[in-house]
C-alpha positions as CSV (number, residue, x, y, z in Angstrom):
1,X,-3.3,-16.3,-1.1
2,X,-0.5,-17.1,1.5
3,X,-0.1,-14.4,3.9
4,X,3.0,-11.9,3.4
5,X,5.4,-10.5,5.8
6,X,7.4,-7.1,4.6
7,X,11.1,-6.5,5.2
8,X,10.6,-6.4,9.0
9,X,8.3,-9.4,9.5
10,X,5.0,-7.5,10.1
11,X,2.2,-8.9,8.0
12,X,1.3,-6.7,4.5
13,X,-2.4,-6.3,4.6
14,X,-5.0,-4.0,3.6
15,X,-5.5,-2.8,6.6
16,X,-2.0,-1.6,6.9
17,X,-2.0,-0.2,3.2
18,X,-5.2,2.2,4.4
19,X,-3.3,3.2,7.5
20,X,-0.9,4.6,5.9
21,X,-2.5,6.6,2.9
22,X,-4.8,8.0,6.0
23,X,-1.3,9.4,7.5
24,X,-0.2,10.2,3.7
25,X,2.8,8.0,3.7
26,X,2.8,7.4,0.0
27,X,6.4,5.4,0.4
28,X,5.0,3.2,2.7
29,X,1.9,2.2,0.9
30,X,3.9,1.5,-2.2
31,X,6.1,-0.9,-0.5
32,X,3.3,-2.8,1.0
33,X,1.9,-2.9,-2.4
34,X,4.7,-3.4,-4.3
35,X,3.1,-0.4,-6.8
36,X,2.3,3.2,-6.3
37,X,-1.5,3.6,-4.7
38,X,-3.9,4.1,-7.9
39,X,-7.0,5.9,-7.9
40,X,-9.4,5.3,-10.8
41,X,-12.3,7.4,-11.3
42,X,-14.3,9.2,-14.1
43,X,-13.3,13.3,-14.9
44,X,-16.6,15.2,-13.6
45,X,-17.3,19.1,-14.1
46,X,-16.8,21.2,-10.9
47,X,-16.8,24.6,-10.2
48,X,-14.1,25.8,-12.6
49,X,-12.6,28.3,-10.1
50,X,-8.9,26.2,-10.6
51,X,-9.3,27.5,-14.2
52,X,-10.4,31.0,-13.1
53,X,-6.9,30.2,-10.7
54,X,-4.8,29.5,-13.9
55,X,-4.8,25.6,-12.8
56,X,-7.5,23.9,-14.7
57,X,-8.3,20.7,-12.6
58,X,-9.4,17.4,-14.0
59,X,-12.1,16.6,-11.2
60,X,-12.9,12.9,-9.3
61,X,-15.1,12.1,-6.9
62,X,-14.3,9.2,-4.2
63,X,-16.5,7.6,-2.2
64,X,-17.3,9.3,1.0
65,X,-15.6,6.7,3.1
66,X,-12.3,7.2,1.4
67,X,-9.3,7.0,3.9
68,X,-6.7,9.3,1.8
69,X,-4.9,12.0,4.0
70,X,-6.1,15.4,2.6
71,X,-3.6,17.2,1.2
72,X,-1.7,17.6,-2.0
73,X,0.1,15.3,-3.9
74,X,2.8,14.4,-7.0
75,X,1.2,12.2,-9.6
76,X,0.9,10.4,-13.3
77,X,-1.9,11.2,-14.3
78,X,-3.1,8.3,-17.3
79,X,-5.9,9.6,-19.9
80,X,-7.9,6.1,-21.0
81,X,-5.8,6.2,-24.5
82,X,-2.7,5.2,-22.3
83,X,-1.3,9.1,-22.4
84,X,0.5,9.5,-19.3
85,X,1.7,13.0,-17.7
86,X,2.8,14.0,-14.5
87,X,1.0,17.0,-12.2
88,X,-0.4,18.4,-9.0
89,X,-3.1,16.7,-7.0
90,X,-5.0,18.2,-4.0
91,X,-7.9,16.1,-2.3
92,X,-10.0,17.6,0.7
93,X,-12.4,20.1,1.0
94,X,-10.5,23.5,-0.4
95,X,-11.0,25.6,2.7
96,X,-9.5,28.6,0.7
97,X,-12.3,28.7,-0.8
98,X,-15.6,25.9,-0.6
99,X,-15.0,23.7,2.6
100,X,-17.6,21.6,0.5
101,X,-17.4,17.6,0.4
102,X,-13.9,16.2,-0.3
103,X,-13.0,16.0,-4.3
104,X,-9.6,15.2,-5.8
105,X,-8.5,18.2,-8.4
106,X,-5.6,17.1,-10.6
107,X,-3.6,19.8,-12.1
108,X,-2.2,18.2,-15.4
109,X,1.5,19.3,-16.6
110,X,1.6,20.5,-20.0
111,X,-2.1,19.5,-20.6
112,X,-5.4,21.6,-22.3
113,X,-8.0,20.2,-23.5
114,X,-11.2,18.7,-22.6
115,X,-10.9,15.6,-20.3
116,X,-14.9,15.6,-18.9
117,X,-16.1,11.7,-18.7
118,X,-12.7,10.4,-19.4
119,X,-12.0,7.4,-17.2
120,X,-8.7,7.9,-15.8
121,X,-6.0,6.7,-13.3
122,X,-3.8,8.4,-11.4
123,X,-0.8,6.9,-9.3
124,X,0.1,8.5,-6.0
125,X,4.0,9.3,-6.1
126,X,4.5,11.6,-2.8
127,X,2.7,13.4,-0.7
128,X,3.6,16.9,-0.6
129,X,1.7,18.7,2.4
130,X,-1.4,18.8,3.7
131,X,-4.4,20.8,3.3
132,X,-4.5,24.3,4.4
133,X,-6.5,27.6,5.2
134,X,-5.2,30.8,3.2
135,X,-5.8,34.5,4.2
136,X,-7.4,34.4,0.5
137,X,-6.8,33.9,-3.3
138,X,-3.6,35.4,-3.7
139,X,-1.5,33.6,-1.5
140,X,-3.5,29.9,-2.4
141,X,-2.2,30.7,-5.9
142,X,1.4,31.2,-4.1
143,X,1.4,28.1,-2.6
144,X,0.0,26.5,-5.7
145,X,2.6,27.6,-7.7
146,X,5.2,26.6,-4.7
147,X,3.4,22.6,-4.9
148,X,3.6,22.7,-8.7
149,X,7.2,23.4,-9.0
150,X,8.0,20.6,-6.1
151,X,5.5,18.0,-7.8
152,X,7.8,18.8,-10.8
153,X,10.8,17.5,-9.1
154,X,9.5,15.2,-7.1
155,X,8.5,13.4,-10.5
156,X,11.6,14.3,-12.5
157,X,13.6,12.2,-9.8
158,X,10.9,9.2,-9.6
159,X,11.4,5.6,-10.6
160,X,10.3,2.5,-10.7
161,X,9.6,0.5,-7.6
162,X,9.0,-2.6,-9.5
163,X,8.7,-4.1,-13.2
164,X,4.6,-4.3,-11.9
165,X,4.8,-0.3,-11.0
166,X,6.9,0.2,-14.5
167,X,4.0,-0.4,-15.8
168,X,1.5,1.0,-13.9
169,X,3.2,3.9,-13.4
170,X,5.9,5.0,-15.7
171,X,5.1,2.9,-18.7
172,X,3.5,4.5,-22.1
173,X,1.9,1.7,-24.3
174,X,2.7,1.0,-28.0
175,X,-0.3,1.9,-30.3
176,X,-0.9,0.9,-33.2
177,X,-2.5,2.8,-36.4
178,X,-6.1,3.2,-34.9
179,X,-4.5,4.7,-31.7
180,X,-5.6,1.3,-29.8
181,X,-3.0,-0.3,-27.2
182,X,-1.3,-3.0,-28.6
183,X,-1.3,-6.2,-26.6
């Protein structure tokens, strides 16, 4: 493929695209892309304290070389069926309360249900703040509650960068009688 240059003649590459998801400049990464950063991975059980927390967390493990700033995030959040909703993402290590290895916890909107195994794929639309230290489990809920209701704008405003992140991103796909996507 022919080498790009963005808007202000610097080259797109992948190197440039890791940069800045290691800074957590979402906006950036999208526009080298040309779509919202994806991350695909399969719904594993953790420790269930987000439940205990009143934010049940749909659970992926990245690879231990992944360059994605820790902190929390607004996303869409696609089940495998092609459902799409919007919620909460944190990745890092949850000082609050493990400091164990990095796992990204998504916090689905208007979402119950059992989503263990489920290979899923969630598109990084900003990222809200990074990850922090509370003086315990009453004001991590605070904040929680705080990054919820800003995720929730941040996705009520969000559009389309591009018919290929329409899709990716925003679009829900026809089914037909079985459930299955139609081509």
């Amino acid at each position: 493929m022919e080498a790009q240059n963005d808007e202000g003649g610097d080259f797109v590459s992948s190197s440039r695209v890791r940069g800045a998801l290691e800074k957590g400049d979402v906006p950036l990464a999208a526009g080298l892309l040309g779509y919202r950063p994806l991350i695909t991975g399969t719904v594993v059980k953790g420790a269930q304290l987000g439940r205990q927390l009143g934010y049940p967390t749909a659970n992926i493990e990245l690879p231990d070389n992944t360059q994605l700033k820790h902190g929390i995030y607004a996303v869409r959040f696609r089940r495998a069926d092609g459902t799409l909703n919007n919620g909460v993402a944190s990745f890092g290590r949850r000082p609050t309360v493990n400091s164990g290895d990095p796992l990204f916890e998504t916090y689905v909107f208007d979402f119950s249900g059992d989503l263990y195994g489920e290979d899923v794929t969630i598109s990084l639309v900003s990222y809200l703040r990074g990850e922090e230290k509370f003086d315990g489990v009453e004001a991590l809920i605070e904040q929680m509650d705080k990054d919820a209701d800003e995720a929730r704008q941040v996705l009520m405003h969000a559009q389309a960068l591009s018919p290929l992140d329409g899709k990716l991103t925003f679009a829900v796909p026809d089914l037909d009688e079985d459930g299955e996507g139609l081509p």
